[in-house]
C-alpha positions in Angstrom: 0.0 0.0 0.0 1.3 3.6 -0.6 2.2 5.5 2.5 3.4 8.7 2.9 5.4 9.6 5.9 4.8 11.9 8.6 8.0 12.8 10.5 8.9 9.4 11.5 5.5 8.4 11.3 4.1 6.3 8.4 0.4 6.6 7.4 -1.9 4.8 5.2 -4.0 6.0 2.3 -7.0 5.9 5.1 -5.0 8.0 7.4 -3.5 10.3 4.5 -7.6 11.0 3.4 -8.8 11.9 7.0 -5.6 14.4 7.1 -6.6 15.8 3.8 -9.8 16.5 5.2 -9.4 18.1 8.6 -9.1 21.2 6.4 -12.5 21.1 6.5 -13.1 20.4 10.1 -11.1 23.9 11.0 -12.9 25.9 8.2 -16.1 24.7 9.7 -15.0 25.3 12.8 -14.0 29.2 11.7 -16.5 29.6 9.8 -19.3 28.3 12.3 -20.7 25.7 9.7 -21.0 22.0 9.6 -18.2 19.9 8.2 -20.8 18.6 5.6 -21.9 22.2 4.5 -18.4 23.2 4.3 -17.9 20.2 2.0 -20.5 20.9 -0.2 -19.7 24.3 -0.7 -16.3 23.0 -2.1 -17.8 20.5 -3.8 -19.7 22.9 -5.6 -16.8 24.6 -6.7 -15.2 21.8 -8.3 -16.2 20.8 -11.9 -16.4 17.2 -10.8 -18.1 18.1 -8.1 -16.1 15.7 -5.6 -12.1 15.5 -4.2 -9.6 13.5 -6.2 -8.6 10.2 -4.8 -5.4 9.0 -3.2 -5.3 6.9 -5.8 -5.8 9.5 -8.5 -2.8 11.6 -7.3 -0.9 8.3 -7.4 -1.1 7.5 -10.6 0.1 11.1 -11.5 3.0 10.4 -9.8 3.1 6.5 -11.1 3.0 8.0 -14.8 5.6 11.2 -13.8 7.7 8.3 -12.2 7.8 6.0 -15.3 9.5 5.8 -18.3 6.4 7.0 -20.3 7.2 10.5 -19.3 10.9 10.5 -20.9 9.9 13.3 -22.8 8.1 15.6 -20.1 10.5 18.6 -19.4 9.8 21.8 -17.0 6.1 21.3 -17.0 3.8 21.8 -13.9 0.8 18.8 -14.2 -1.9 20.2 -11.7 -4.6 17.6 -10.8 -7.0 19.5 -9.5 -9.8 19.3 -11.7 -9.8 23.2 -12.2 -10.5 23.7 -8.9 -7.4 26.9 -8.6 -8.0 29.3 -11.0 -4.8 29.9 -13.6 -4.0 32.0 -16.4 
């Protein structure tokens, strides 16, 4: 399973999504709104209307990592659905 560490502390992909998410928590929090209204408001915002996967970053990586990208030079991939805005 993919991990990504956290000082010296490993977590797993279930872990790594809960972190990812406790952005939510404090904005809800800050913001004096549920969790779940927070996260539909962001959904909202995003065409796909949903956060990317673990699993979908990884294979961003997986393809970045391989030899299929040989030819990929000084580029910036973004998987983010065209959630940040950009020139």
């Amino acid at each position: 399973m993919f991990q990504m560490s956290r000082g010296e502390q490993r977590l797993p992909i279930s872990a790594q999504r809960k972190l990812s998410l406790s952005w939510g928590v404090k904005k809800a929090e800050r913001e004096s709104k549920s969790v779940q209204n927070v996260t539909a408001e962001s959904h909202e915002q995003i065409p796909m209307a949903r956060y990317g996967t673990p699993e979908e970053y990884a294979s961003v990586v997986a393809f970045l990592s391989s030899n299929q990208s040989s030819y990929v030079t000084g580029s910036v991939i973004r998987v983010d659905d065209r959630y940040v805005p950009s020139i």
